[in-house]
Structures are given as structure tokens and as C-alpha cells.
C-alpha positions as CSV (number, residue, x, y, z in Angstrom):
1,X,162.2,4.2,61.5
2,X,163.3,3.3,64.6
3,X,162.1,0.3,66.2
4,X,162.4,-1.0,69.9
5,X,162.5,-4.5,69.5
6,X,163.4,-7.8,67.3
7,X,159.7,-8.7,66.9
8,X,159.3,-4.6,65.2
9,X,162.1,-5.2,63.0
10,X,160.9,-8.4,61.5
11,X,157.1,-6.9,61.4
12,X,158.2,-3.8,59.3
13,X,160.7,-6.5,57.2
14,X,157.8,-7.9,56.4
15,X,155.5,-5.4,56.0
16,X,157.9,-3.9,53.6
17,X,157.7,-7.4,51.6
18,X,154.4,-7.2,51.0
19,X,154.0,-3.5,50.3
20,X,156.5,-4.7,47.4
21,X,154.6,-7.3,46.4
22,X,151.6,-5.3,46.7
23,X,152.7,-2.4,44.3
24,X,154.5,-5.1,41.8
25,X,151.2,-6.5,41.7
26,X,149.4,-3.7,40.7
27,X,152.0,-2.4,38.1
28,X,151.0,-6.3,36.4
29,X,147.0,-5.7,36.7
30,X,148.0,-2.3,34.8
31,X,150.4,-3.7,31.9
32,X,147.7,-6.6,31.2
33,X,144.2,-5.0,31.6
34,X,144.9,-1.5,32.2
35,X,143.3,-1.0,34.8
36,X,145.0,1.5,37.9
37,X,143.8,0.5,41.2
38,X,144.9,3.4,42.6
39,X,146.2,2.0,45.7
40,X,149.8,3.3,47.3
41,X,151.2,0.1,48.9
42,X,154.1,2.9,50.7
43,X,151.5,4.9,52.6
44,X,149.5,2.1,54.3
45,X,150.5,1.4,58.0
46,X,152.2,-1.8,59.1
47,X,149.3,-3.0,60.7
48,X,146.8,-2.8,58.0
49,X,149.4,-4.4,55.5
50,X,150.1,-7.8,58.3
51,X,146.9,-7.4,59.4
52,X,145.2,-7.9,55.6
53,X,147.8,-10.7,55.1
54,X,146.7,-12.6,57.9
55,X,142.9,-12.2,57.2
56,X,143.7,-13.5,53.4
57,X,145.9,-16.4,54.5
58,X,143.2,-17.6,57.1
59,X,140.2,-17.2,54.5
60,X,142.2,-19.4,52.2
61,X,142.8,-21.7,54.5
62,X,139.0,-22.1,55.6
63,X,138.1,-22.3,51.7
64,X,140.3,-25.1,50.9
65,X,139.1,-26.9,54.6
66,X,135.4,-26.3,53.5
67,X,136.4,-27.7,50.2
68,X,138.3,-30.9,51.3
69,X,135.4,-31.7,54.2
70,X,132.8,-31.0,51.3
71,X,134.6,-33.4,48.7
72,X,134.6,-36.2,50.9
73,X,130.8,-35.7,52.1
74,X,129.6,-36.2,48.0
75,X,132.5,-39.0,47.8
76,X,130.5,-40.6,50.9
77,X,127.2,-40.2,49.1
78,X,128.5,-41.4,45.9
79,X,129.9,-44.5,47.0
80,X,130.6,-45.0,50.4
81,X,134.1,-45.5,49.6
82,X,135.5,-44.9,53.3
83,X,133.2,-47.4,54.9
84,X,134.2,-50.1,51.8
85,X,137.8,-49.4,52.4
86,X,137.0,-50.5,56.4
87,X,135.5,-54.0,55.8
88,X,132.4,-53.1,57.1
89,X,128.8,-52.7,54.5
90,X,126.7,-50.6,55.2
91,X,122.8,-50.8,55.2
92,X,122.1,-49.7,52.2
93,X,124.7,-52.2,50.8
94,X,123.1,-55.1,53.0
95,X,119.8,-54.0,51.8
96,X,120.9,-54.3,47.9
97,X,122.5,-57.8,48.2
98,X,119.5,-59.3,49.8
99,X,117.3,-58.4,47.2
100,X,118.6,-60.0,44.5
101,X,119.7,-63.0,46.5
102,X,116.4,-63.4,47.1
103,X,115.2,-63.5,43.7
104,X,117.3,-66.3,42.7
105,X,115.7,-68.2,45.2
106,X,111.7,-67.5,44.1
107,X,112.7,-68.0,40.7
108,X,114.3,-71.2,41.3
109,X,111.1,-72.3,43.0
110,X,109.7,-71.1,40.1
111,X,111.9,-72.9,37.2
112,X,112.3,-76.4,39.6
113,X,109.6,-79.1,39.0
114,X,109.9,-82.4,40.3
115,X,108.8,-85.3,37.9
116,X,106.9,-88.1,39.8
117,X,108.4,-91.5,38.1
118,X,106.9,-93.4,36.1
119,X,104.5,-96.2,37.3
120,X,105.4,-96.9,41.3
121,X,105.6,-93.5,43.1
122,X,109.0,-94.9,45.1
123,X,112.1,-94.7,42.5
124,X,113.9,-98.1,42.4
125,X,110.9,-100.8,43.3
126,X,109.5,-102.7,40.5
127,X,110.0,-101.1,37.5
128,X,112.8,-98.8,37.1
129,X,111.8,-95.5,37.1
130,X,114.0,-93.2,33.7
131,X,114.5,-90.0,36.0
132,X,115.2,-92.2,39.1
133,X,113.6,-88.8,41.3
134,X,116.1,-86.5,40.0
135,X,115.1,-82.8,39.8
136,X,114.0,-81.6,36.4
137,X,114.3,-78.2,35.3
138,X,112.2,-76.7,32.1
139,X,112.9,-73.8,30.5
């Protein structure tokens, strides 16, 4: 074959790489499952050999981009890891704080009573009162 420039030589170099790899590939398919693809790697053109090269090396990438951008969208619904890691809560996270905050508080309204004292309704004139108007909580 006679090629006209560097960029032909290393195209064919190449292409004669892969038809190599191509045809030791199919010799394995046919020693473990025995099954003849009937493919012949030496008479397919350059172009078609680079060419179907390319195409697989770009799908793969665009699978394993699809599948990084898709793990970290169900990581974000999961836990909202990335916006943890910032400093920063989100809603949702604001949202569930508050609500049990806020149940400590009704149920400490709940559980306090104050106790009048005993006899004068001011603590610490005439009689001394046993609580002195501290709070008293029953359970």
C-alpha cells in the first residue's frame, strides 16, 4: 500500500491494530462459545475499521457520562449530600428541624404547671410558702 502522507501511515498502522484485534477476538468468541461470526477483519476498509472505533469509544464515553450525571442526581435525592458538604440546609432540612423543635415546646407547655403557694399568693410574705414559686413538673 502506498500512502502519501504521515497521517495515512499511522491511520493504516492503526487500522491494521484493530483488524488484529478484531480477528483475535473473534478466534476467542469461537474457542469459548463456538460461535463463528463470520466477519473477515482483512477485507474491511480503513475507514470503516477507524471509523467503528471512533463511534464505540464515543458511545462509551456518553454511557459512563450519563451514568456518573445519573448517580449523583439519586445521591441528591437520597440525601442531599452535596448541599450538606456546603454548609448550607436546605428546605426540606429546615422544614424537618422545625417540626420537632416545636413539639418540645407544646409539650413542655403541656408537662409545666405552676403551683400557686400555699396560703398568701406572693412567695416570701407571712408564711413561708414550701415551693417558694418554683415551677413544678408532673409526670
Amino acid at each position: 500500500v502506498l500512502c502519501s502522507s504521515w497521517q495515512e501511515i499511522k491511520a493504516e498502522m492503526l487500522s491494521g491494530r484493530l483488524k488484529e484485534l478484531l480477528s483475535s477476538g473473534q478466534g476467542y468468541v469461537l474457542a469459548q462459545f463456538g460461535l463463528d461470526l463470520g466477519l473477515k477483519p482483512e477485507l474491511c476498509p480503513t475507514w470503516l475499521i477507524l471509523s467503528t472505533a471512533a463511534a464505540g469509544l464515543l458511545l462509551l464515553l456518553a454511557l459512563s457520562w450519563a451514568a456518573v450525571r445519573g448517580g449523583l442526581r439519586v445521591r441528591k435525592r437520597r440525601g442531599s449530600a452535596p448541599a450538606r458538604a456546603s454548609g448550607e440546609p436546605d428546605r426540606a432540612d429546615e422544614a424537618t428541624t422545625a417540626k420537632p423543635e416545636e413539639q418540645k415546646k407544646r409539650n413542655k407547655k403541656k408537662a409545666v404547671d405552676k403551683v400557686p403557694p400555699c396560703g398568701d399568693e406572693r412567695p416570701g410574705h407571712g408564711e413561708a410558702a414550701p415551693n417558694r414559686g418554683r415551677v413544678v413538673i408532673r409526670r
